[in-house]
N, C-alpha and C positions, 0 to 999 in steps of 0.2 A: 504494500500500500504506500503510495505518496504520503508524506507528512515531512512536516517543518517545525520549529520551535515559533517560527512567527504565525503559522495557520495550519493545524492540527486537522485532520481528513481532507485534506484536499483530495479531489477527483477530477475524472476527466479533463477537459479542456483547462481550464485553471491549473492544475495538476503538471499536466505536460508544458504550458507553457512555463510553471515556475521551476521546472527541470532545464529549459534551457536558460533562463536565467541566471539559474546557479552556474551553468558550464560557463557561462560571459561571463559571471562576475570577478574571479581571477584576472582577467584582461582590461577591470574596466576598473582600474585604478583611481577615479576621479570622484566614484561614488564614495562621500564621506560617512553614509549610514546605510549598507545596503540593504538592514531591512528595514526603515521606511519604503528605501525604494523598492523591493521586491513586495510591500502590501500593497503599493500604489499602482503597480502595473498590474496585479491580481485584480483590481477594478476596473481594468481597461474591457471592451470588449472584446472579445475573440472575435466575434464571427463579426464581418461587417454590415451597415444595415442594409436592408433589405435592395435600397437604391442603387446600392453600389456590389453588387453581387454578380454582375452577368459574367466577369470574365472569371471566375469561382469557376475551376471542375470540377466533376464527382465522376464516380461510379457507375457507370450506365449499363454494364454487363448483366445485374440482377432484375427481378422483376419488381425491386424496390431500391429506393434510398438506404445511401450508406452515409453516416457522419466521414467526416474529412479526416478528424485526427481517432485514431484507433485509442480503445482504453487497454489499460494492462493487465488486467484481472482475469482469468482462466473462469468460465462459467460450469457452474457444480452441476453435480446429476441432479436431475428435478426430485423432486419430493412429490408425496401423494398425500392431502391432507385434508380429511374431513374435520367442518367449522358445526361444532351446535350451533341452534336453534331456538334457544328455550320460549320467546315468543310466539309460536305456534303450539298452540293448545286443542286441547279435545274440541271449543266450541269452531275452528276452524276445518275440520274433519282433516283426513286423509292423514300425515303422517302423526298428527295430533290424538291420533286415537290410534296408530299402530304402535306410537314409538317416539323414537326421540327423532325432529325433526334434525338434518344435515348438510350442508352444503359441504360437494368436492372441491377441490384446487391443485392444481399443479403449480408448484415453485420452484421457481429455479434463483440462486444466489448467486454474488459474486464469490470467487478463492482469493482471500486473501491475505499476504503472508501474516503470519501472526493474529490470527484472528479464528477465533472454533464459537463457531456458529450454533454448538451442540450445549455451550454452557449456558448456565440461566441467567448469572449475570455477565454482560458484554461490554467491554470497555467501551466508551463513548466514541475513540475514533474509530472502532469496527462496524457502529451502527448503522445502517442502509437502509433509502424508503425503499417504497414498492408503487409497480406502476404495474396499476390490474387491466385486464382488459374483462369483462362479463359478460355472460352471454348464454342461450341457448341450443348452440350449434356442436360442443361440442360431444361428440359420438352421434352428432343427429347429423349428417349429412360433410360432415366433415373431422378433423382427426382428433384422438379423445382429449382431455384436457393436459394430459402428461404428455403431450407430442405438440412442440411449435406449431402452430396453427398458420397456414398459409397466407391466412387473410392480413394477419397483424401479428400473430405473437412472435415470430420465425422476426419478426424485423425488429418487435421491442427487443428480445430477447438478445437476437445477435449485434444489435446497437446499445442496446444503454448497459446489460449486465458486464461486459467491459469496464465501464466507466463506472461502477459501484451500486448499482440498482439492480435492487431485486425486481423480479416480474414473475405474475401471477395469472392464472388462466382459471376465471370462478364458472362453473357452472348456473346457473339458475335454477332454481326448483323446477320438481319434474326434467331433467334434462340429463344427460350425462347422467355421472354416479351421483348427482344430489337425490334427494327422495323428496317427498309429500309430493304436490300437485304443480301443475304449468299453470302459472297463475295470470301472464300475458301482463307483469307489470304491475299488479293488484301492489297492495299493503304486503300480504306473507311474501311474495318474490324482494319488497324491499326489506323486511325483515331478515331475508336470506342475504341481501346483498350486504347491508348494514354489520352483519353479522361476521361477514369475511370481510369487510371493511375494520371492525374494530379488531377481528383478530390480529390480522395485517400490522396492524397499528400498533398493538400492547407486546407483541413478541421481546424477548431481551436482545433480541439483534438487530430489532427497528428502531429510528431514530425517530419515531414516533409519525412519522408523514407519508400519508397513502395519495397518490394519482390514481384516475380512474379514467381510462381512454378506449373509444373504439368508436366504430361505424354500422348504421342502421342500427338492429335492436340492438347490438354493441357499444351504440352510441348513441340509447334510450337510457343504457342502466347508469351509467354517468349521470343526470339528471334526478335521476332515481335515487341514486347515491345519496346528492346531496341534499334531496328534501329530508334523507332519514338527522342530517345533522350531526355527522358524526366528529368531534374536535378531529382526530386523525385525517378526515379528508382536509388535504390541503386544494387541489388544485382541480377541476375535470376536465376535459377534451372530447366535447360530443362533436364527432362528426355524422353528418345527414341523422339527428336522432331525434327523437320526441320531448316536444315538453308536455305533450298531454297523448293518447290513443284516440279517442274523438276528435281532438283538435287538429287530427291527421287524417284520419279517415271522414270527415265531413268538413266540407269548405261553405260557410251561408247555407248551410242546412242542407248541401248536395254531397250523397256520399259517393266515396269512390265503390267500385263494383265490389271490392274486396272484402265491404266494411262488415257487412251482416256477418261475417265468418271468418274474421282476423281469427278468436279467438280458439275456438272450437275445431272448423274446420279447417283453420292453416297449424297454429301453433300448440294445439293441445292434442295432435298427434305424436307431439315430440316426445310426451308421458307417456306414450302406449309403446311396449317394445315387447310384448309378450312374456314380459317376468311378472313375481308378486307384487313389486311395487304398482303394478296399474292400479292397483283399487285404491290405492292413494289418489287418484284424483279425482274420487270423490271429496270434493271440496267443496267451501263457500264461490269462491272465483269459477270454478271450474261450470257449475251450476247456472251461475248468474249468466256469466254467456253461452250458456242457448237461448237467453230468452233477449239480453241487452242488445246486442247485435242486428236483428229482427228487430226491436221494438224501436232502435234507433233508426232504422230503414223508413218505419213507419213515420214515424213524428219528425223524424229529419231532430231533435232535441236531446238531454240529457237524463231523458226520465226520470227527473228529480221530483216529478211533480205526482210521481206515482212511490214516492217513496227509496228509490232505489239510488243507491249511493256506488253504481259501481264505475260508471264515467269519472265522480268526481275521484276516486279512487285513484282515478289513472290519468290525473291531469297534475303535473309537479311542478309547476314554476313558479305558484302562489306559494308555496313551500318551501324552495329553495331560495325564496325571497325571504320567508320567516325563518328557516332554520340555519341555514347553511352558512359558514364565512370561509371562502376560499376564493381562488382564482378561476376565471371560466375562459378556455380557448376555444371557440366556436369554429369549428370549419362544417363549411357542405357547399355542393355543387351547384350553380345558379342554374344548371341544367338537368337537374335530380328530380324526375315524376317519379322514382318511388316512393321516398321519403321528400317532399314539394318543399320549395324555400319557405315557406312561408310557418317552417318552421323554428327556423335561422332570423326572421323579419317581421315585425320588428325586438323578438327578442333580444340581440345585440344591443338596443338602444335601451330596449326596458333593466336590460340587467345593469347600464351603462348608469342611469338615472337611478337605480337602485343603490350606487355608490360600490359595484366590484369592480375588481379589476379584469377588463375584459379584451381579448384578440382575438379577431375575425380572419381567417383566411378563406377566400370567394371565389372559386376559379369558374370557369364555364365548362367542368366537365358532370358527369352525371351521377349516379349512386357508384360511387369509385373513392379511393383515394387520391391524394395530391399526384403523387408520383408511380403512379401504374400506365404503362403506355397500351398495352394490350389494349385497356377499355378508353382509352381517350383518342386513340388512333382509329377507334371506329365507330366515332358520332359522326352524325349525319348534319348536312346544311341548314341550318335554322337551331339546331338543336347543338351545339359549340363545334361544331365541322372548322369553320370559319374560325376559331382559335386557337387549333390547334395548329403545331406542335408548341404553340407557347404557355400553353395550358400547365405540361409538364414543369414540377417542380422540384427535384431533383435536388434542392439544399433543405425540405422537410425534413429531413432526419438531423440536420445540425437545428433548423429553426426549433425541433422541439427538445433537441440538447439544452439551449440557452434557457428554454423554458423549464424544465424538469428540476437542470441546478440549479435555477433562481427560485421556483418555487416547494422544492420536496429537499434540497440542500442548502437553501438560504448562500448561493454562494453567486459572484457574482452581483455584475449591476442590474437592476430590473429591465426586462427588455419592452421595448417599446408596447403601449397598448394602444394600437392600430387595428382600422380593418382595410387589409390587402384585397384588393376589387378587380375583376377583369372585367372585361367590354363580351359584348360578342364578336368584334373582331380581331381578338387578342391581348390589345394594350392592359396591363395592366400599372395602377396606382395607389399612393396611400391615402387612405379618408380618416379623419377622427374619430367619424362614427359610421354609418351604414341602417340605412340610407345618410346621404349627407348632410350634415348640417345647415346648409347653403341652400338646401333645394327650390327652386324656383317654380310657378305655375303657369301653364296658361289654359284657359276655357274655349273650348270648340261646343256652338251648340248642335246636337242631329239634326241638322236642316241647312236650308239657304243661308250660304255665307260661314257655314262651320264645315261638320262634315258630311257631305251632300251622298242623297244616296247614285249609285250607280247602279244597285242591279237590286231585286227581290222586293218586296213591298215591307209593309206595316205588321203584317200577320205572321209570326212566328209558329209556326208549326213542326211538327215530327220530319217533315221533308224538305224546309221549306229554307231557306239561304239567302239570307241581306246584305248586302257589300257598301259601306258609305265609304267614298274615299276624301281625307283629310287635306289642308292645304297645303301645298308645298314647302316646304322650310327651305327659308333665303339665305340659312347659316348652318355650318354644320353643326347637328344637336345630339347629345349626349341627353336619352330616358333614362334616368336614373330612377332605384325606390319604386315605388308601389304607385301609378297612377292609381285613377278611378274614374267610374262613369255610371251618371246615375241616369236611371232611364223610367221614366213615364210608362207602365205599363199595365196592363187590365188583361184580368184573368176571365178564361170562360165563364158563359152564364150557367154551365151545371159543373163546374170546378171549384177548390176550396184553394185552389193555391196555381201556380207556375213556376217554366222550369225556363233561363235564359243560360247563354252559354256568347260570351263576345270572347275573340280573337284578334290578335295586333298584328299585322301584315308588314313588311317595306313593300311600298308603293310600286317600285321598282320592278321585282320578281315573284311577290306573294312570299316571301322568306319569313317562316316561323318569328317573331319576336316575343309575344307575352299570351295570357289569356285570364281570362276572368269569368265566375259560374257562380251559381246563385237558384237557391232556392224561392220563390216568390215570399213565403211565409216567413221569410228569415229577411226581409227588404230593407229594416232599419239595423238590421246588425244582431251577434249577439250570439247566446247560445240557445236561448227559447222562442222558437218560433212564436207567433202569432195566427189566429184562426182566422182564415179570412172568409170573409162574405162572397159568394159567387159575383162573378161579374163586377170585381171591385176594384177599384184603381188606386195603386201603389208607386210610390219613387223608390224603385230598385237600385240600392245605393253599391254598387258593387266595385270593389277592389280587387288589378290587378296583380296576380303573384310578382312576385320582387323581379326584377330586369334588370340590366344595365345594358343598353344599344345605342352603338353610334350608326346615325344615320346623316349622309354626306347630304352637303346644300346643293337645290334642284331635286333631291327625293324627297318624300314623306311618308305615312304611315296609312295603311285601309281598315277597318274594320268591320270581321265579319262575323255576324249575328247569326244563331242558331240555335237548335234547344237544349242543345248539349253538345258535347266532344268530349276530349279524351279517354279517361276511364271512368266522366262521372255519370252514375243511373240518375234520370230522373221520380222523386218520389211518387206513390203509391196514388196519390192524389194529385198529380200535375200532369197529366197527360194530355191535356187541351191543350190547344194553340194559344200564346199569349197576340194581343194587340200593342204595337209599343206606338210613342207618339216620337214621330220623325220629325221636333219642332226646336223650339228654343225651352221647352220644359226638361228635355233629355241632354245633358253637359258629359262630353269626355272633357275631364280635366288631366292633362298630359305635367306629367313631375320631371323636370330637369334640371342639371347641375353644368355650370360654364368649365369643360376642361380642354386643355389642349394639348397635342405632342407635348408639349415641354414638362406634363404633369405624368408622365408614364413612364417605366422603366422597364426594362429586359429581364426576366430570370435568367439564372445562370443557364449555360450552353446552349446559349442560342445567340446568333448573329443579324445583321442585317437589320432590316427596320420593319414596323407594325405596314399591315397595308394601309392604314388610312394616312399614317403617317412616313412618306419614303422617303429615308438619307437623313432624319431625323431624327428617331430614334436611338438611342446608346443602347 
């Protein structure tokens, strides 16, 4: 292990650089107090910021990022370690009445000389967080919890246990070797994850500070983590993950196809494997969704009003607004319809306003990570085709270096809290917040002298396709943030509700840019619909998902109205044609932000210049 008289566990990056400082300091006769000056440079940054990165190489051989400077540390054989439970009790069924609830883990440590990870008490400079990743995948469709996991653990694992962090691979209830029920995120799944959170934490070899990282439901239990409020969570990294399950699966009261059967029929097969634990999931959670799922189809709402507490169960950022005090690193893809940004939007800002410290990373690739080319090299045109290969990120394994020892080693200057943003035609920039603080408006009304129709009528139907096209922009404009458009509409005379669906075109080629859906009974917002009167007229206030597009001066933007797209159903009761008014009652309000070349920078290994910007770009 590195260590000094003047900073006692030093790791990683800090570590190696303060090894070549001591070989200089023989040479460097001039220093009259070398160790002030060896603390002083320990505060320098390593990695440089984010702007001045592109001529930075890495490792392009694997199918992930590699940190730059390698750690010293020999990583130990994993361990197998089941975490009690005592929180799940008989009235929760399943393993509450067989037994003692458990959750698996696989651990892997660093080797480090002088240091037996076996004693109960540990000297303080031997002590190491842990950076878990959670989840329900493992032995379900990928490898068990004691084997690297392809997705992430394989990359925490052979990156940071180097450099003095331990990492951990938890199963979730029902999953893997954990037991009781697949809870889909309920209370007992955070009781389980809470639970290998505090063990993590209290071990005599931990320095008492757990990370919790991963992507999709990987990058739901991060969130989950932190409503449980555990002191030992210091830091989490949800990439593409949930602040809530309803809050995903239903947008204005429109669910996706999926939603009736997240539960049940996608994730609570992962309990069923043919041994005796199945009758474990007989559970509270497991029960509720067959009926929540369905019942939320129906109401498009949170069935609170029938008693049932299992939506709000599975909504965490009210919580991790009360409980939690850590660091939040947000990443997810502005081109992610599995898990939609508008999970990521405006979260960043609410947790920003909530006084954490928070970084966004925002690329234009899809339900992916930063640095996987496999899946960013085969998006398609509208959907970040058009930003790639700058998509690729490629110094993510050093950016969450900087971050891991500043926040789980206190070592280290605090690194910037930024959110890094791409366009969809590559550029990317840093913003303060996300959307911008800056953002500017302007109002198009649907009609003469706004956005004029071009094709399809007034009448919204199951068949039926509207096209208004918008006025030209005399400047090149940057849509930043979440427009909106609110539209005048009247539902069937034997309907209780409608179903709108607008889409953001370049004027140009029809190229993908944003879209926005809506339930009619959900018109002013919110999570509880409203019952409407047959034949009743409503200002459908609808928001589009988060964007960022430049669109060059002489082009502009089309929108097309329909009753639906992508994977959202229309509800149970919306199946009438809506009426919309093509007037100055119906407003696209278009959100933009003034940037230009000059405000964009190159990720590392890559040359040349952004296309909207050529021989101008660094």
């Amino acid at each position: 292990m590195w260590a000094s008289k003047w900073r006692q566990g030093m790791r990683g990056p800090t570590a190696l650089l303060f090894a070549a400082l001591m070989l200089a300091l023989p040479l460097a006769g001039c220093f009259s107090n070398p160790e002030s000056f060896v603390e002083e440079e320990m505060q320098a940054h390593w990695l440089p910021d984010v702007e001045e990165r592109s001529e930075l190489f890495y490792q392009t051989d694997d199918v992930y990022s590699h940190v730059s400077i390698n750690g010293s540390h020999n990583i130990s054989a994993v361990q197998s370690i089941f975490v009690d439970v005592p929180e799940i009790t008989l009235s929760d069924g399943g393993a509450g009445v067989a037994g003692v609830a458990e959750v698996h883990l696989g651990l892997w440590l660093p080797e480090m000389e002088g240091c037996d990870f076996s004693l109960e008490t540990v000297p303080e400079e031997c002590q190491v967080p842990i950076i878990a990743e959670i989840g329900p995948y493992y032995d379900d469709g990928d490898s068990d919890a004691l084997t690297p996991a392809g997705r992430l653990g394989a990359f925490l694992i052979e990156n940071y246990v180097p450099h003095g962090f331990g990492v951990a691979q938890v199963s979730v209830f029902g999953t893997g070797e954990s037991n009781h029920c697949m809870d889909l995120m309920g209370h007992d799944e955070q009781y389980g994850i809470d639970a290998a959170v505090e063990w993590l934490g209290s071990q005599g070899w931990s320095n008492g500070a757990v990370g919790v990282i991963g992507k999709s439901y990987d990058g739901s239990t991060p969130w989950n983590a932190a409503a449980a409020g555990s002191e030992y969570l210091k830091t989490i990294v949800p990439m593409s993950g949930l602040i809530g399950v309803q809050e995903l699966m239903w947008r204005n009261g429109s669910m996706e196809a999926r939603g009736a059967i997240m539960h049940n029929g996608v994730y609570g097969t992962f309990g069923l494997d043919g041994d005796s634990e199945d009758l474990q999931n007989a559970c509270e959670g497991y029960a509720e969704g067959m009926y929540a799922g369905i019942g939320a189809y129906l109401t498009g709402d949170d069935l609170s009003w029938m008693g049932s507490d299992y939506w709000q169960e599975r909504f965490f950022l009210d919580r991790v607004i009360e409980e939690y005090n850590g660091s939040i690193y947000i990443i997810h893809g502005m081109q992610d319809w599995n898990v939609d940004p508008h999970m990521a939007f405006p979260t960043h800002n609410i947790m920003l306003d909530a006084g954490f410290d928070v970084k966004g990373l925002y690329g234009q690739w899809g339900h992916d990570y930063p640095d996987r080319e496999s899946g960013h090299s085969g998006l398609s045109s509208g959907r970040g085709g058009e930003a790639y290969p700058f998509t690729l990120r490629w110094d993510w394994a050093d950016d969450l270096l900087e971050w891991f020892n500043y926040y789980l080693y206190d070592e280290g200057i605090q690194p910037r809290l930024i959110a890094e943003v791409q366009d969809n035609m590559g550029g990317w920039r840093v913003e303060e917040q996300y959307p911008p603080i800056d953002t500017q408006w302007a109002d198009f009304s649907l009609g003469e002298g706004g956005c004029e129709l071009q094709s399809g009528g007034a009448n919204i139907g199951a068949f039926s396709t509207t096209i208004l096209q918008c006025p030209t922009f005399e400047n090149d404009t940057r849509i930043t943030g979440m427009p909106t458009i609110h539209i005048e509409s009247r539902i069937g005379f034997t309907a209780t509700s409608g179903h709108l669906f607008v889409e953001m075109l370049r004027a140009s080629d029809d190229m993908h840019l944003g879209h926005a859906v809506m339930d009619l009974r959900f018109h002013a917002g919110g999570k509880q619909g409203q019952s409407l009167t047959p034949g009743s007229t409503v200002i459908a206030k609808m928001q589009f998902f988060a964007m960022d597009v430049f669109i060059e001066a002489g082009d502009g933007v089309k929108l097309v109205i329909t009753q639906t797209g992508e994977d959202y159903v229309p509800s149970a009761v919306s199946l009438q044609a809506v009426t919309i008014s093509l007037d100055e009652s119906s407003i696209f309000s278009m959100s933009s932000s003034m940037r230009s070349c000059d405000d964009l920078f190159m990720p590392p290994m890559m040359t040349g210049s952004y296309p909207m910007c050529p021989e101008e770009s660094e």
